[in-house]
N, C-alpha and C positions, 0 to 999 in steps of 0.2 A: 586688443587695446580698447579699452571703455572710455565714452566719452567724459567722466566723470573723472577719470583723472588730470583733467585740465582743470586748471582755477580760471578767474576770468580776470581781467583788466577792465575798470569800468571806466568809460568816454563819456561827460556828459549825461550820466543813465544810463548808457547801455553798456551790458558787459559783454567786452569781446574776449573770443579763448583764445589762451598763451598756446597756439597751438601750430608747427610748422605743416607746408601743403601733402607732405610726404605723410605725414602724422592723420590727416584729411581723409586720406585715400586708405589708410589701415584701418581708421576707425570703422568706415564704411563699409569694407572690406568685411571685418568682424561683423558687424551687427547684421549684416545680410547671412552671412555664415550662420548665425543665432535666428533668421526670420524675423528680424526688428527691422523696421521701416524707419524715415527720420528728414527731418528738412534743413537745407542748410542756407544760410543768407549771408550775404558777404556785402556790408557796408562799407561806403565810400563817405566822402566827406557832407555828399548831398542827401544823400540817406538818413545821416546822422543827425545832419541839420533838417530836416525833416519829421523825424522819429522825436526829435527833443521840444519838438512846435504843434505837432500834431498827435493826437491819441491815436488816429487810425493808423498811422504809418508807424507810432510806436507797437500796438499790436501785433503786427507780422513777426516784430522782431523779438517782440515779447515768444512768440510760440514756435520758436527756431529750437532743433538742438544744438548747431553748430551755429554759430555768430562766428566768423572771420574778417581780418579788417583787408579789404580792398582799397587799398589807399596810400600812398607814404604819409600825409599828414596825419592818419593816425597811429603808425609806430613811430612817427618821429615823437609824439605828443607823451606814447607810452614812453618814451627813452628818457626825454626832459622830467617825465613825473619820477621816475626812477620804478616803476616795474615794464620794464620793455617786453612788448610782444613781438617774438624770436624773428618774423617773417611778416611780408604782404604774404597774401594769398589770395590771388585774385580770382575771379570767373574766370577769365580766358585763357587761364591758363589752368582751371581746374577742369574743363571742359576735357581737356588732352591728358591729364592724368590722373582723372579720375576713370576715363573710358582706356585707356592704357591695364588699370589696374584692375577693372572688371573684366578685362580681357583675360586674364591672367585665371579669372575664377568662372570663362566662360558662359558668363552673365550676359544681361540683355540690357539697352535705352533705346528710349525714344525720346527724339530733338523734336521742338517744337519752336518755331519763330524764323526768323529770315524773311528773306522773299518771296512771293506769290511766284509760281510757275508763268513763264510767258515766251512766248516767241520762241519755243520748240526747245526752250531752257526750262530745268527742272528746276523746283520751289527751292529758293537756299538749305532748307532743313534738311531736304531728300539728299541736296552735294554735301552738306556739314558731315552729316551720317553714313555714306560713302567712303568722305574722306578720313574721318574717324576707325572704322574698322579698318582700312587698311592699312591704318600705323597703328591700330591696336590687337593683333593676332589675338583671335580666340572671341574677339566682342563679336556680339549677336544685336543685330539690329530688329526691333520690336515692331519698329513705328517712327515715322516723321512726317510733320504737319506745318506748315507754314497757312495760318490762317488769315484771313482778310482782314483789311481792318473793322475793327467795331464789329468781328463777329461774340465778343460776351454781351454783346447788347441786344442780340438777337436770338430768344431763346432756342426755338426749333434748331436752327444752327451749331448754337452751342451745345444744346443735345446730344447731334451727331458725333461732336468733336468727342466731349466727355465719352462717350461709348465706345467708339474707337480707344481712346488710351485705355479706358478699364479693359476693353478686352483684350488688349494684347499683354497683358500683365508684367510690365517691365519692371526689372528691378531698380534701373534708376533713369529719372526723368529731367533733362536738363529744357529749363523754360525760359527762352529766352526772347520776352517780353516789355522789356522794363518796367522797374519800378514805379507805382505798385500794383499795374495791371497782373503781371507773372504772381506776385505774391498772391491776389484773388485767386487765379485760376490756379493755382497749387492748393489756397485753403479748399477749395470746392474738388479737387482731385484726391487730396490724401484720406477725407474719410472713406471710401469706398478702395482704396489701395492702403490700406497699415501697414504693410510688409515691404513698399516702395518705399528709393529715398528719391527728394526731391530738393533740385538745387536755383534758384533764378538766377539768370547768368546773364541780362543781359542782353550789349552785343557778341556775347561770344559765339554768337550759329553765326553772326553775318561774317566774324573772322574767321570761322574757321570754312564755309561756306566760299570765302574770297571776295566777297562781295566789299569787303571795306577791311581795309590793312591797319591792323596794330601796328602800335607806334614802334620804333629801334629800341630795342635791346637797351640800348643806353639810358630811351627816357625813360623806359621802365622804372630803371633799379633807379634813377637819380630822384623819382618823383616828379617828371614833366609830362608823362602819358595827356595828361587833359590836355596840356597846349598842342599836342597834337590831333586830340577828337576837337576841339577849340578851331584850330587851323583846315579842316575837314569838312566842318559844322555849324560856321558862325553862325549863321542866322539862326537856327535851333537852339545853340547851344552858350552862344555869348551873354545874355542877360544871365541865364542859370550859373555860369559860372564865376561872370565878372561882380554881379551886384551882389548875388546871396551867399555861393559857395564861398568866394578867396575871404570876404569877409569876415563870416564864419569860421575857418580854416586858422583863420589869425586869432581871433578869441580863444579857440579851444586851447591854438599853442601858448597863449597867455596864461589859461588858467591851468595848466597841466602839471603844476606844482601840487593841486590839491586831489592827484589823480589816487584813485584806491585799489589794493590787490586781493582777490577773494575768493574763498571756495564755491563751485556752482551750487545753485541752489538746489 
């Protein structure tokens, strides 16, 4: 399955692909099959609004193969325009079935993000990674790094880091960072890895790691997820979402009438 046979939904400028998680995980699948490397980014509503204000943040997502919308306001938005995109597909949940499905073909990742190791507890990425192969029969674990913080700002350090992932040569590398730190350290990873794919996910190593619980099942699919990173996170996370996101979030579903359907470029 090629990526090219998705069209895209365009949000705002950016086009995301009409593409379900299960669909995600085959493409992937294929192109590592073929020795193709590939990066994938999964906008949310803050992303978006971001990517449409900013050139640098639009960039990342300018040089993605895979764009997927993480978000219910953006397939609600595709629904209202009348080209609906089939599915959310989120990080945290790509995290588990994308490593599910490399299992399958014997493959290797390395997790990077979580916690720092402490008090006789190992770094979230090393429990993520653990927890991960053992609900994914056959995955091979490469590598896992939970870095400090502000270590891309310290070259020597970052050194280290980068030589480390190069040499364990994984086939795919879940960076979970946040936006747009992860998206840096992916651009400065894939040239020296062509044949890796690479996904920013995120809190999904702290979810899956245990360190911090996704929200029920219910807010999921209903599109409440944020009130509960929100309810979690005020203080981080309440200006982000109160002043810039919902507002934003209401425009796009405004203007989603003038939403456009198109073959990748």
């Amino acid at each position: 399955m090629s990526i090219e046979a998705f069209d895209r939904v365009h949000l705002d400028g950016t086009g995301i692909d009409r593409i379900t998680e299960d669909e995600v995980v085959a493409v992937v699948r294929d192109a590592l099959a073929n020795g193709r490397g590939g990066r994938i980014i999964t906008p949310n509503i803050d992303i978006l609004r971001r990517a449409a204000a900013d050139p640098r943040a639009r960039r990342h997502l300018d040089d993605a193969d895979l764009i997927v919308a993480d978000g219910m306001p953006l397939v609600w938005a595709s629904r209202l325009g009348g080209a609906p995109l089939p599915e959310r597909v989120a990080g945290s949940s790509l995290i588990w079935s994308l490593s599910r499905g490399l299992g399958r073909d014997q493959r290797s990742i390395f997790v990077i993000g979580g916690a720092p190791a402490g008090d006789g507890v190992a770094c979230g990425a090393t429990r993520a990674a653990a927890r991960l192969a053992a609900e994914s029969p056959g995955l091979r674990i490469a590598g896992a790094i939970s870095p400090p913080f502000g270590f891309e700002r310290r070259e020597s350090g970052y050194a280290r880091f980068r030589t480390e992932v190069i040499e364990a040569r994984p086939d795919l590398v879940f960076v979970g960072l946040g936006f747009p730190k992860q998206e840096h350290v992916i651009e400065r990873l894939r040239e020296r890895l062509p044949s890796t794919w690479f996904i920013g996910c995120g809190a999904a190593v702290n979810f899956v790691a245990g360190d911090v619980h996704r929200a029920p099942r219910w807010m999921q699919r209903t599109g409440l997820e944020w009130a509960h990173r929100l309810g979690a996170e005020p203080r981080r996370l309440a200006g982000r979402y109160l002043r810039h996101d919902a507002p934003y979030a209401l425009r796009l579903l405004a203007r989603s009438q003038n939403l456009t359907r198109r073959v990748r470029p």
